[in-house]
C-alpha positions as semicolon CSV with decimal commas, in nm:
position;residue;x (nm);y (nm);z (nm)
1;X;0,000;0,000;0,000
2;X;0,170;0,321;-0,119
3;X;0,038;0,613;0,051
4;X;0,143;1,016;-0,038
5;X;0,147;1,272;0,248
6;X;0,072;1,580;0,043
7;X;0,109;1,791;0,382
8;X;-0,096;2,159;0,463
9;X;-0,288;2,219;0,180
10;X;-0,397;2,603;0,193
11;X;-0,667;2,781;-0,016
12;X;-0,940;2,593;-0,230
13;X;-0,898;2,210;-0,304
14;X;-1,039;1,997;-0,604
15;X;-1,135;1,668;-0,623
16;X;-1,213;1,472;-0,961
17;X;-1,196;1,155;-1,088
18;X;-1,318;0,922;-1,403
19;X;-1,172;1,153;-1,707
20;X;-1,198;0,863;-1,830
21;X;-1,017;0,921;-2,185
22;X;-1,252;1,220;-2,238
23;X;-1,029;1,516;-2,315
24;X;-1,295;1,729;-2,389
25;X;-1,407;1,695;-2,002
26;X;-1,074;1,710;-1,890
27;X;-1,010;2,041;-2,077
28;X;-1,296;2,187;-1,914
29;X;-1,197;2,112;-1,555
30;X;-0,844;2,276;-1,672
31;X;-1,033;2,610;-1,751
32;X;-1,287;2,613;-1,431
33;X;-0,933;2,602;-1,240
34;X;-0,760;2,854;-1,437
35;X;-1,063;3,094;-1,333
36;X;-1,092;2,958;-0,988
37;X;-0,738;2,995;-0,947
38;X;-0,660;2,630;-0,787
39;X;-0,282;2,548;-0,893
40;X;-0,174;2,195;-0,961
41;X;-0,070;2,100;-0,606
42;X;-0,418;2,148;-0,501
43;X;-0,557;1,930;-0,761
44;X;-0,632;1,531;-0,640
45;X;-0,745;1,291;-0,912
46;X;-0,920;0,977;-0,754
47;X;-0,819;0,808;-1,014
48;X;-0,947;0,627;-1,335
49;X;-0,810;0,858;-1,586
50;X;-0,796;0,684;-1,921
51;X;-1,059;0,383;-2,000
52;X;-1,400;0,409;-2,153
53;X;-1,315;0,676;-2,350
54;X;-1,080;0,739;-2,680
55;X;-0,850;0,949;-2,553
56;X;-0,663;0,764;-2,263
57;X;-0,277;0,863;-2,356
58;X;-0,394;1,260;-2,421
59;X;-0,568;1,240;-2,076
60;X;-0,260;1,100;-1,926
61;X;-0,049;1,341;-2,095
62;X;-0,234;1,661;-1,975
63;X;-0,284;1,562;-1,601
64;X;0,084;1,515;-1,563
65;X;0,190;1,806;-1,735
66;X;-0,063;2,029;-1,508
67;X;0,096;1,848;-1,211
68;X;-0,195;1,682;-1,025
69;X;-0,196;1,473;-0,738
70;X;-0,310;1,149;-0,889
71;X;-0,450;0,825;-0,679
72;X;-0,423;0,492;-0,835
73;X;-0,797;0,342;-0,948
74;X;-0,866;0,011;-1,101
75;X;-0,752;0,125;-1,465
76;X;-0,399;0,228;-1,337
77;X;-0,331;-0,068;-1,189
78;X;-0,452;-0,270;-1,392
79;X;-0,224;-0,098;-1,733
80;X;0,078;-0,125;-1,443
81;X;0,044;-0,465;-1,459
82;X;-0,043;-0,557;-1,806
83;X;-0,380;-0,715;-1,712
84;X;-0,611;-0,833;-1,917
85;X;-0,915;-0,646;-1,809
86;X;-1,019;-0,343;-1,626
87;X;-1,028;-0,448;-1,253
88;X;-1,361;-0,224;-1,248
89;X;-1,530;-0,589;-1,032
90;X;-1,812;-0,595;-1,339
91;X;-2,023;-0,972;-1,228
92;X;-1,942;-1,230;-1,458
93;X;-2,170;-1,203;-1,795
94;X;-2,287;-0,871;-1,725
95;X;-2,349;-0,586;-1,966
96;X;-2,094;-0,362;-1,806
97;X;-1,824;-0,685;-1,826
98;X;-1,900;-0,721;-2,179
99;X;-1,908;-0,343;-2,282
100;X;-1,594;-0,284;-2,081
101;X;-1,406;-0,580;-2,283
102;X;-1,394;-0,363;-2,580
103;X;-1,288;-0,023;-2,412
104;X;-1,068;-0,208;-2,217
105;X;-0,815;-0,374;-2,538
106;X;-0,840;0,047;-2,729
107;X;-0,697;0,202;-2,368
108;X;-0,463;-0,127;-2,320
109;X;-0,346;-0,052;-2,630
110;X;-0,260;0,326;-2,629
111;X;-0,046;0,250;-2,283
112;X;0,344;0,216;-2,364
113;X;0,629;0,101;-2,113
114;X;0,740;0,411;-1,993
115;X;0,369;0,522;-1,874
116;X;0,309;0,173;-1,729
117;X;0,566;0,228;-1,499
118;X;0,517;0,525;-1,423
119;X;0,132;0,452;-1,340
120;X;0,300;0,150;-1,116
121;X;0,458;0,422;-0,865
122;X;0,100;0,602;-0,842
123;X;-0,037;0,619;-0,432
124;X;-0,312;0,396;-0,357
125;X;-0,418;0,673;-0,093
126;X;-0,308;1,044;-0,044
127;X;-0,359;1,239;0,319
128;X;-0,356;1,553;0,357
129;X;-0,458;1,851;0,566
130;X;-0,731;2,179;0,506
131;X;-0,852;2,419;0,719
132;X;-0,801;2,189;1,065
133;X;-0,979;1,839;0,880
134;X;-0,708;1,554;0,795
135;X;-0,835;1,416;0,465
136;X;-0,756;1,106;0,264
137;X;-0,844;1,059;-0,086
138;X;-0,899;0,661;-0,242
139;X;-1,027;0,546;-0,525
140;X;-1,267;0,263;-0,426
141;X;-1,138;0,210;-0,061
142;X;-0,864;0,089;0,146
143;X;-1,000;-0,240;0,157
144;X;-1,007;-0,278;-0,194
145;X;-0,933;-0,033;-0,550
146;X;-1,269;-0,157;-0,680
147;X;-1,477;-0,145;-0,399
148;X;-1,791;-0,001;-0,446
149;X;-1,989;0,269;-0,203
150;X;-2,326;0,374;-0,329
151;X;-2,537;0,683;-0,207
152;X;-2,757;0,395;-0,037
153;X;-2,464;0,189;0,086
154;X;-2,520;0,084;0,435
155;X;-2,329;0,335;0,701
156;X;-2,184;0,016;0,887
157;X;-2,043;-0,071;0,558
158;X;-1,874;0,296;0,498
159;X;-1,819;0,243;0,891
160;X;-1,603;-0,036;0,850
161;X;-1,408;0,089;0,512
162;X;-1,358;0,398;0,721
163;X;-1,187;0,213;1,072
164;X;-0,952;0,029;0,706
165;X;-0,863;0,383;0,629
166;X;-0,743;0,465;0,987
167;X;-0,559;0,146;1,013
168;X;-0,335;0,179;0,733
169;X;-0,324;0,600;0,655
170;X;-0,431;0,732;1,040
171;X;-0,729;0,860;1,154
172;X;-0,948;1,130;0,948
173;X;-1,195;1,404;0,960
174;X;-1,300;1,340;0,595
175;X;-1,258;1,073;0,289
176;X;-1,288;1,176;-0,043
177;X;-1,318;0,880;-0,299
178;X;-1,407;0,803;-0,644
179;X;-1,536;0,462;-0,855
180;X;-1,894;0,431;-0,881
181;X;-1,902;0,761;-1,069
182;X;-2,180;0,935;-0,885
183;X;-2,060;1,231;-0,635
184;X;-2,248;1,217;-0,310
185;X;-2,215;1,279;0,070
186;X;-2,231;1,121;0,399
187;X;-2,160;1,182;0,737
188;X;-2,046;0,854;0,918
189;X;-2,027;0,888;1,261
190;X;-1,859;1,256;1,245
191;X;-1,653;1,145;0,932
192;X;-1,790;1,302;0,588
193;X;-1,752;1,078;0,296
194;X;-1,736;1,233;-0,053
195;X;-1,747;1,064;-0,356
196;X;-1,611;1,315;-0,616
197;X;-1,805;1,126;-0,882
198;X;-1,669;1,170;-1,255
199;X;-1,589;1,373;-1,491
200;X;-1,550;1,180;-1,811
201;X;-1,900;1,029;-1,815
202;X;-2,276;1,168;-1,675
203;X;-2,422;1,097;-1,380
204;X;-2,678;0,874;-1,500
205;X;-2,951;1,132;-1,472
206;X;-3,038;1,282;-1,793
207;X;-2,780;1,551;-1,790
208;X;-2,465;1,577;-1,989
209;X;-2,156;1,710;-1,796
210;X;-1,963;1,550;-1,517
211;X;-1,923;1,646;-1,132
212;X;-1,654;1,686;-0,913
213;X;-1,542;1,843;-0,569
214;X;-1,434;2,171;-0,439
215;X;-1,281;2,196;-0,068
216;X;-1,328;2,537;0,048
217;X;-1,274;2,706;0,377
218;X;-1,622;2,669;0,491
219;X;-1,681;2,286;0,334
220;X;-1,742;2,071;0,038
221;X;-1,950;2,134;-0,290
222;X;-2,017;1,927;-0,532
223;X;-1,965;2,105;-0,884
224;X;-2,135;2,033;-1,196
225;X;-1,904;2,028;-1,500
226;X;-2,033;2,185;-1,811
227;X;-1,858;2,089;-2,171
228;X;-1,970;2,023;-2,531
229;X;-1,968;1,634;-2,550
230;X;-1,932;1,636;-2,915
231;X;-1,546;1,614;-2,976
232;X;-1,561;1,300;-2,694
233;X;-1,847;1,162;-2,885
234;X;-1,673;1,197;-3,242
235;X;-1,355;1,065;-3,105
236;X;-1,495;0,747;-2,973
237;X;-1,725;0,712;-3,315
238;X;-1,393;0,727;-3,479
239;X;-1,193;0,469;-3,286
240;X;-1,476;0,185;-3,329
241;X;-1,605;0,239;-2,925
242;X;-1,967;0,270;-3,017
243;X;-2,091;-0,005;-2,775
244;X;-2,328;0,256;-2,563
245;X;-2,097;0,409;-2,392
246;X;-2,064;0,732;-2,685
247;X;-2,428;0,755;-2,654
248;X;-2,404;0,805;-2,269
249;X;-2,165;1,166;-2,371
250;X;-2,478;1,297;-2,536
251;X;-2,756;1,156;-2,364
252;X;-2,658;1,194;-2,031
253;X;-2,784;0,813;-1,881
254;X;-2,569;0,524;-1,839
255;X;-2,620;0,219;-2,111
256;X;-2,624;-0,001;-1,863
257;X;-2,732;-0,020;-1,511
258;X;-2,597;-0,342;-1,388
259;X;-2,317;-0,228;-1,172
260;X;-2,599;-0,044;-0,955
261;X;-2,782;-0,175;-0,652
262;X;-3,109;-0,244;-0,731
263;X;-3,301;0,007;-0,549
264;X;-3,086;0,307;-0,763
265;X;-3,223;0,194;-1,096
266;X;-3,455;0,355;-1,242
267;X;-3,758;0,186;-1,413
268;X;-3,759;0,289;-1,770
269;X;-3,498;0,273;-1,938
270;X;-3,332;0,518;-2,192
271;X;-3,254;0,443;-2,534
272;X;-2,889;0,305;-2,567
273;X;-2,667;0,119;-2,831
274;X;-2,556;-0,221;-2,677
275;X;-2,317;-0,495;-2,827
């Protein structure tokens, strides 16, 4: 478990994850912080930065040169290590397993040496201090890169992941992760929990845009991001990845639903382009 003490960090924070190969979202984030001021240093990626997407090695590219904190997620390690599929804990013969198959050989592909290993020396977890709260930022959890935590997760269950933090990075005030892709809050026994959600893909709620997190002196907001899809959408038409995914850019709802707990689907579904 490689962990990064980023110290006292001092003026507004932001949290993302999920670009996901979209450069188009990741672009967008770039200007909101130009005009919000946030430097690199200040800037924590969850993780998840190429996958899904088209655009994986000009996603990797641009966080590094803008010098973000990055966290480890499932598709990091999983490129480190030459795998041969995402790590994102998809259920055997599921619609996100199968759609995920095809993303996952484009991004495996666009990975050379030198940025596997560099991926390899990413943190699994980053602490770090603001405004008298001790933070630490995960992907999934300590427990596990792909674990998932739902808005309707049990609290024992964020409980438990939270005492796994503790044990292996100290204790916290606050945990900011990423992995299921929505952005939500919870207050666990004193502890807030803050999934930064995504930026690369929708929420799964009709809107286009991503989400992620700003940590300002008085708290944490959840941001929407607003971008034109249509360069993401037009690069993922062009590299073959039009499995459902593409449609999700412009549509703003997920094209499949099978990762979810059952009581977060909704009961209609939305026109999508499957396998």
């Amino acid at each position: 478990m490689k962990i990064a003490d980023l110290g006292t960090l001092s003026g507004p924070v932001v949290a993302y994850g999920g670009a996901h190969a979209n450069l188009a979202a990741l672009g967008a984030l770039l200007r909101d912080l130009g005009r919000a001021g946030v430097p690199g240093q200040r800037v924590i990626c969850t993780g998840n930065i190429g996958g899904i997407g088209a655009q994986t090695t000009a996603c990797i590219a641009a966080t590094r040169a803008y010098g973000h904190q990055i966290i480890a997620g499932n598709i990091e390690r999983q490129l480190a290590v030459g795998a041969a599929e995402s790590g994102f804990g998809f259920a055997p013969g599921s619609v996100s397993r199968r759609l995920a198959a095809t993303w996952w050989r484009h991004t495996d592909a666009a990975v050379d040496a030198t940025t596997r290993d560099w991926l390899e020396d990413l943190p699994d977890i980053a602490v770090f201090a603001h405004e008298g709260r001790r933070y630490a930022v995960v992907h999934g959890g300590a427990s596990s890169t792909a674990r998932y935590f739902w808005p309707s997760t049990p609290s024992e269950d964020f409980a438990r992941e939270i005492e796994a933090i503790a044990a292996t990075a100290g204790p916290v005030d606050g945990v900011i992760a990423g992995h299921c892709g929505l952005a939500f809050e919870r207050d666990i026994g004193g502890v807030h929990w803050i999934n930064a959600g995504m930026i690369g893909q929708p929420p799964n709620d009709g809107r286009r845009g991503g989400r992620y997190v700003r940590l300002d002196a008085d708290g944490a907001r959840i941001l929407r991001l607003d971008y034109d899809p249509a360069p993401a959408f037009a690069a993922m038409v062009s590299a073959g990845l039009t499995q459902g995914w593409d449609l999700s850019l412009m549509t703003g709802f997920w094209p499949t639903e099978d990762m979810l707990p059952e009581e977060m689907r909704r009961t209609v579904a939305a026109p999508r382009r499957l396998l």
